[in-house]
C-alpha positions in Angstrom: 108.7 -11.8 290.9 110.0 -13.5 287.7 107.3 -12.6 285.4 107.2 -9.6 286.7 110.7 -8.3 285.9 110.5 -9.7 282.7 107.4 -7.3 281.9 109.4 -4.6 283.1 112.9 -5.1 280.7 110.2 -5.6 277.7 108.8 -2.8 278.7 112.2 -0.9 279.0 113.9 -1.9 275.7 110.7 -0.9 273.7 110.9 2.6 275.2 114.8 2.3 274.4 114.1 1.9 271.0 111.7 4.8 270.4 113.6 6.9 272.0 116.7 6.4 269.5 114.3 6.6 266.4 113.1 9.9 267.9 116.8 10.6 268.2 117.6 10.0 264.9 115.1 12.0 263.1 116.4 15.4 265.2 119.6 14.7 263.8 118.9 14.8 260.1 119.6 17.4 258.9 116.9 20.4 256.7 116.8 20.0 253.1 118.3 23.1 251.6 115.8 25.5 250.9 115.1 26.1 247.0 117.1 29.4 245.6 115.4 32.3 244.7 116.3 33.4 241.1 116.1 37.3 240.9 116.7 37.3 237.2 113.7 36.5 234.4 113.0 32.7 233.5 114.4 31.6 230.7 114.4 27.7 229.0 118.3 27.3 229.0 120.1 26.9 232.4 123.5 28.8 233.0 126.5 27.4 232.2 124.7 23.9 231.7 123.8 21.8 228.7 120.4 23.7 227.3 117.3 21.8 227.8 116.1 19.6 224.8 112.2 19.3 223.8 111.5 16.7 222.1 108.1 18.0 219.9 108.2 14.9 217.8 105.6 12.5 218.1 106.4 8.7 217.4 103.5 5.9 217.2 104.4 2.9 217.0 107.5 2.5 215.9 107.9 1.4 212.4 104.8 1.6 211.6 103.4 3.5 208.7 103.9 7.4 209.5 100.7 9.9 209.8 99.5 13.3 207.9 98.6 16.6 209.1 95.9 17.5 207.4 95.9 21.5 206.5 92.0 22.4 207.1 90.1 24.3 209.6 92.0 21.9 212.9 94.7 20.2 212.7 94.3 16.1 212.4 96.6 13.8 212.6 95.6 10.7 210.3 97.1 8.0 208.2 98.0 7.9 205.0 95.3 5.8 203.9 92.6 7.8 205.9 93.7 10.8 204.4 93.1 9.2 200.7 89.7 8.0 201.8 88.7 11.3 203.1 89.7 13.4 200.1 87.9 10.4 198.1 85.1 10.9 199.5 85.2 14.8 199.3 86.1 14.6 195.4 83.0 11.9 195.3 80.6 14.8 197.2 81.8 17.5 194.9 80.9 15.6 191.7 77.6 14.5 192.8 76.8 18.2 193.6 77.8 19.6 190.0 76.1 16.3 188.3 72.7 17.7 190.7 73.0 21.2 189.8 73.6 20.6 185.7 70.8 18.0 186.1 68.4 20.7 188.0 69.7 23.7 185.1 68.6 20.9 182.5 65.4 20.3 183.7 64.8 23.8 184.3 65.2 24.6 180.5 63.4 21.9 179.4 60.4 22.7 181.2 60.6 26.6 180.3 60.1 25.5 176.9 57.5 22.6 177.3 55.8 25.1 179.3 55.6 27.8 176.6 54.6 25.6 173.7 52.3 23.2 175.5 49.5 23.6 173.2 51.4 23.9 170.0 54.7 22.5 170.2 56.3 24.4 167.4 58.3 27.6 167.4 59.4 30.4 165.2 63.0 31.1 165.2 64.6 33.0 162.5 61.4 33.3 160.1 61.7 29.4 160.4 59.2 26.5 162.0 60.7 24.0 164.4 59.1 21.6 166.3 59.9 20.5 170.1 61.3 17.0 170.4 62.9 15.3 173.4 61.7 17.0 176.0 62.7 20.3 175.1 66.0 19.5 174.3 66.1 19.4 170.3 64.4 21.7 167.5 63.7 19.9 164.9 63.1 21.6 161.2 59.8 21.6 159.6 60.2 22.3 155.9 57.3 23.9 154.6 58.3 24.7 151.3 58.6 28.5 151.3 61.7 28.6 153.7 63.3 25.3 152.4 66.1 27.3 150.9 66.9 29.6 153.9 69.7 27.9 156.1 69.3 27.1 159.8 71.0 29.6 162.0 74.6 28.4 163.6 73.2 29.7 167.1 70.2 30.5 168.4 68.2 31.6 171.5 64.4 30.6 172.9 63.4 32.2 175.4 67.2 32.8 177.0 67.8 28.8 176.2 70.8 28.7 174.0 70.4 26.4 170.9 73.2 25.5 168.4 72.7 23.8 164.8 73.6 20.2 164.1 74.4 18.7 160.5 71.0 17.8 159.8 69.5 21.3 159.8 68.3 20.8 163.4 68.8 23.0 166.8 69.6 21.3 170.3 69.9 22.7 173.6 73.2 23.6 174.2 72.8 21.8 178.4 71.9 18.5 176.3 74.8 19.1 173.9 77.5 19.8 177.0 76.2 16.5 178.8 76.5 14.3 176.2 79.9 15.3 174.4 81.7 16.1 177.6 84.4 13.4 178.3 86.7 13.6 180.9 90.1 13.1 178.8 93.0 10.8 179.6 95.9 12.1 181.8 99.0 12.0 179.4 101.4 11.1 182.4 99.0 8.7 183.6 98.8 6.9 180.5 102.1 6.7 179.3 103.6 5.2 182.5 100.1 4.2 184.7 101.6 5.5 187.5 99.5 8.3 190.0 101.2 9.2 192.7 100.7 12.0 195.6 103.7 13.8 196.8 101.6 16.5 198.7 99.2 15.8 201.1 97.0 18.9 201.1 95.1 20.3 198.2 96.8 22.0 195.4 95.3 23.1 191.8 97.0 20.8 188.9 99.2 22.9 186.8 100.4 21.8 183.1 103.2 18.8 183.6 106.0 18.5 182.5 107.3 16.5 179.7 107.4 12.9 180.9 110.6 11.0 180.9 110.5 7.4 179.2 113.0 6.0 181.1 112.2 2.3 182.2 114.7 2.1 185.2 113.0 4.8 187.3 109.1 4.2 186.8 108.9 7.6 189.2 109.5 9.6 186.4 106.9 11.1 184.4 104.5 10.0 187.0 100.9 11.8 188.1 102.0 13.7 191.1 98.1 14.5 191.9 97.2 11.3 191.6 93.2 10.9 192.5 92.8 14.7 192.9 94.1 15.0 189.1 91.6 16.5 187.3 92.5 14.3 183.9 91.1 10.3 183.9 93.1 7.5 185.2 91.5 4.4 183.4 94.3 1.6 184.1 93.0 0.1 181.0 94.2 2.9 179.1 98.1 2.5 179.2 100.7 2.7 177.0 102.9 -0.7 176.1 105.6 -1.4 178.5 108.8 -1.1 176.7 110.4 -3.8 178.0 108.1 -6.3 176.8 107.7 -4.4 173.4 111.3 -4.7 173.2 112.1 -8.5 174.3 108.0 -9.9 175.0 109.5 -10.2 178.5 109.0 -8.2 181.3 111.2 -8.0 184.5 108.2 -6.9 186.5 105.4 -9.0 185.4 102.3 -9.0 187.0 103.2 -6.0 189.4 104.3 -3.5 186.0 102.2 -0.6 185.7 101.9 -0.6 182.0 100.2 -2.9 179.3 101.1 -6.1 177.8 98.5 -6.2 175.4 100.3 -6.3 172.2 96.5 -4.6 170.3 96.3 -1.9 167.6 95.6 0.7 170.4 99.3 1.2 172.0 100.7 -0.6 169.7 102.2 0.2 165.8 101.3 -1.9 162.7 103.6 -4.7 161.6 106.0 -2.7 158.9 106.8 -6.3 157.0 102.4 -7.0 156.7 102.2 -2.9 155.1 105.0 -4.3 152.4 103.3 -7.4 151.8 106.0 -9.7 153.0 105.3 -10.5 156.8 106.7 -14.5 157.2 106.4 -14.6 160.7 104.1 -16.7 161.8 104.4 -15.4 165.5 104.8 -11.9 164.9 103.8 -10.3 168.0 103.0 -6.5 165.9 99.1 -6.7 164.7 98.4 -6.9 160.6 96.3 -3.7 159.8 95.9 -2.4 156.9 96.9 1.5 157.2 97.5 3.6 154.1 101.0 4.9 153.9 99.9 8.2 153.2 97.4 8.5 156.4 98.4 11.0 158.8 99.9 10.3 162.1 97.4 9.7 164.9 98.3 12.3 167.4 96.9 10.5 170.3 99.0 7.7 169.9 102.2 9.4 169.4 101.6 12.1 172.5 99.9 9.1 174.6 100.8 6.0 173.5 97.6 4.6 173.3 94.6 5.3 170.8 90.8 4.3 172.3 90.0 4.1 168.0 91.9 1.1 167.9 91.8 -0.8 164.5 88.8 1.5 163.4 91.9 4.8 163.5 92.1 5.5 159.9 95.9 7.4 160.8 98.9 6.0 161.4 100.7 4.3 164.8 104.0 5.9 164.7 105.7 7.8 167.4 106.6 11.0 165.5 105.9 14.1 165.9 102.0 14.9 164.5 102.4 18.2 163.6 105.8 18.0 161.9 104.7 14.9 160.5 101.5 16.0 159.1 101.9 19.7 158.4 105.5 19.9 158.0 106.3 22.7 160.4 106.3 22.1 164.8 106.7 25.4 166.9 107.6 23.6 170.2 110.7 21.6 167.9 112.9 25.2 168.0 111.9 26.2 171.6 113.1 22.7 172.7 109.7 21.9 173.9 109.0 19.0 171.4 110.3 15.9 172.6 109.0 13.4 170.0 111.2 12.7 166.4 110.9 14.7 164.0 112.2 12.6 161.0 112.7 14.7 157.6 111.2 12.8 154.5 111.1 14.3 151.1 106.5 14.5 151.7 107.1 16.6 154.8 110.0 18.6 153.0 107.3 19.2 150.6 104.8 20.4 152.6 107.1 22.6 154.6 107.8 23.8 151.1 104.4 24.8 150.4 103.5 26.0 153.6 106.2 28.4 153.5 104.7 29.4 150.1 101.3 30.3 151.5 102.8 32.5 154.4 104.6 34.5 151.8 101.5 34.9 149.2 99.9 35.9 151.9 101.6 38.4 153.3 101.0 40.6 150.0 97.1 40.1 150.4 97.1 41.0 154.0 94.2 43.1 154.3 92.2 39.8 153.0 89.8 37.6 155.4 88.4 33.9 154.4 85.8 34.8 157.6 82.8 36.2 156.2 80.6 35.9 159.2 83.4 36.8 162.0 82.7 34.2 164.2 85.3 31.4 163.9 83.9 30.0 167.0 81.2 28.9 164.9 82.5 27.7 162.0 81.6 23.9 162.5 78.6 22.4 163.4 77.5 19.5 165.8 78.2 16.2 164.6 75.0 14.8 164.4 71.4 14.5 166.4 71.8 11.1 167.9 75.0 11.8 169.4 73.8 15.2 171.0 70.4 14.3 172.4 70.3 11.5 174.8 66.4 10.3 174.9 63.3 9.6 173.0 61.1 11.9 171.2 58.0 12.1 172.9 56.1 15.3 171.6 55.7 14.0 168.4 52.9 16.1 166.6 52.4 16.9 162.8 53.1 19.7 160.9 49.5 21.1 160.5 49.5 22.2 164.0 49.9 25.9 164.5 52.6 27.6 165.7 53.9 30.5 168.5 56.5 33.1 166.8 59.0 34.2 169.6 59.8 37.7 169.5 
């Protein structure tokens, strides 16, 4: 009867307790139900503090921060990605214009190989030439009759434009373009060496400003295109660093931007060695010989830095070439000029004279020096080894006939 009765009271308070959690869930009360807004949704609440969006994304915390790129979807990238990629684009759009002028080059060449193949020599102007380098070079064959005629400045073979060079001789003006094209320095670039970019999407370089030599902020008169400017940034081909010009000491060192290379190219000639009476046994200026009356190099006073070098037959000042030389600067009255503009009794002289010329001339207006009307012409080509690059290989002799060109 024992175990019995104590099956039964188990029994009972287990029922006991589900019956009071079965109690206590009826008395809970509903959750209110959610209100019903009758009027249009809107992002603020009423009468509360508005709610705040936060569309700023942050990775990483002090890390370095990212660029939206401005093309056909929008990326998010690094810094440093983003200069890689445009890098690379620059990089692909030079190797397509070097392919294209290559394929142009090759096409004129062969359009004239192709239509002297037997002969190799052409008429042009009443005179003979005969095809060297490929196509790429006329050279004059003097036969004796037409000796004293002069080779024309320009001239066209069969829609191939030729110009003359200072020996008497045509070249193809494709050939001339590829070989006398250089990319010149940037000026900003090479008076500071600094290239930065301010703007992360692509922009076309307009004309900078006048640089600022101020050594205390080396931001100023900085490339802001840096590697999409269109000029050259060779960090060989800086200007001196002022400090160091100054004292031979530089608060920087190794991590200044500009050189310490105390050479003929960004730097003056020692003013004591012109006179004759340099002592200095440590004198930090080179000793070139420069003739007092040379004219100022005008790449070293706009740049600071002259790729001539000891072979520049002008001299190493930082003055103003035009006022210097010719005695007269338009930009120094507009307030554009920013270089000294020293008056010595020479440039008095020739401000003098030139001032003379303008008058004379004004009574014999209706007179022109240009005979031909083509001043774009006026000089010719330095000379044929400069213009052609290659070897001759359609050598043939003058006996062999020749096909006139209409």
């Amino acid at each position: 009867m024992s175990e019995q009765a104590d099956l039964q009271a188990r029994i009972a308070a287990i029922a006991g307790k589900i019956n009071q959690h079965k109690q206590q869930q009826y008395d809970q009360p509903p959750p209110p139900p959610h209100p019903i807004h009758v009027h249009r949704w809107s992002p603020y609440g009423r009468g509360g503090r508005p709610i705040h969006k936060n569309r700023t994304l942050v990775v990483g915390g002090q890390q370095e921060g990212f660029v939206a790129a401005r093309g056909i979807d929008n990326q998010l990238m690094t810094k440093e990605a983003y200069d890689r990629e445009q890098a690379a684009k620059q990089e692909s759009k030079e190797q397509h214009r070097a392919n294209k002028r290559q394929k142009r080059n090759e096409e004129e060449q062969n359009r004239i190989l192709r239509y002297t193949e037997e002969s190799h020599l052409l008429d042009v102007a009443g005179l003979r030439f005969r095809v060297a380098a490929q196509g790429s070079k006329l050279v004059r064959v003097y036969d004796g009759v037409t000796d004293s005629q002069e080779t024309p400045k320009r001239a066209q073979v069969l829609q191939v434009n030729f110009f003359r060079t200072k020996h008497g001789n045509l070249a193809r003006a494709g050939a001339l373009a590829r070989a006398s094209k250089h990319l010149p320095q940037c000026e900003t670039f090479t008076r500071h060496g600094i290239a930065t970019s301010k703007r992360p999407r692509e922009h076309t370089p307009a004309v900078p400003s006048p640089p600022c030599w101020s050594v205390t902020d080396v931001h100023l008169g900085s490339c802001p295109f840096g590697s999409r400017c269109r000029f050259a940034h060779d960090p060989h081909k800086v200007a001196i660093c002022k400090d160091y010009l100054k004292s031979g000491m530089c608060p920087r060192g190794n991590n200044c931007d500009m050189s310490h290379e105390m050479t003929y190219h960004r730097v003056p000639a020692c003013t004591f060695f012109l006179r004759g009476n340099c002592t200095n046994s440590a004198c930090r200026y080179p000793h070139v010989n420069v003739s007092p009356a040379a004219p100022v190099c005008r790449s070293f006073a706009t740049l600071g830095f002259c790729a001539k070098g000891p072979d520049c037959d002008k001299r190493h000042v930082v003055e103003c070439p035009d006022y210097a030389n010719h005695g007269f600067c338009a930009d120094r009255d507009n307030g554009l000029c920013y270089l000294p503009h020293p008056d010595r009794a020479a440039i008095l002289r020739k401000a003098a004279e030139r001032q003379a010329k303008i008058e004379a001339s004004q009574d014999f207006s209706d007179l022109s020096s240009d005979d031909d009307g083509e001043p774009d012409e006026s000089e010719d080509v330095d000379s044929d080894v400069e213009i052609i690059v290659g070897e001759d290989t359609h050598e043939v002799s003058q006996q062999q006939d020749f096909v006139k060109v209409a």
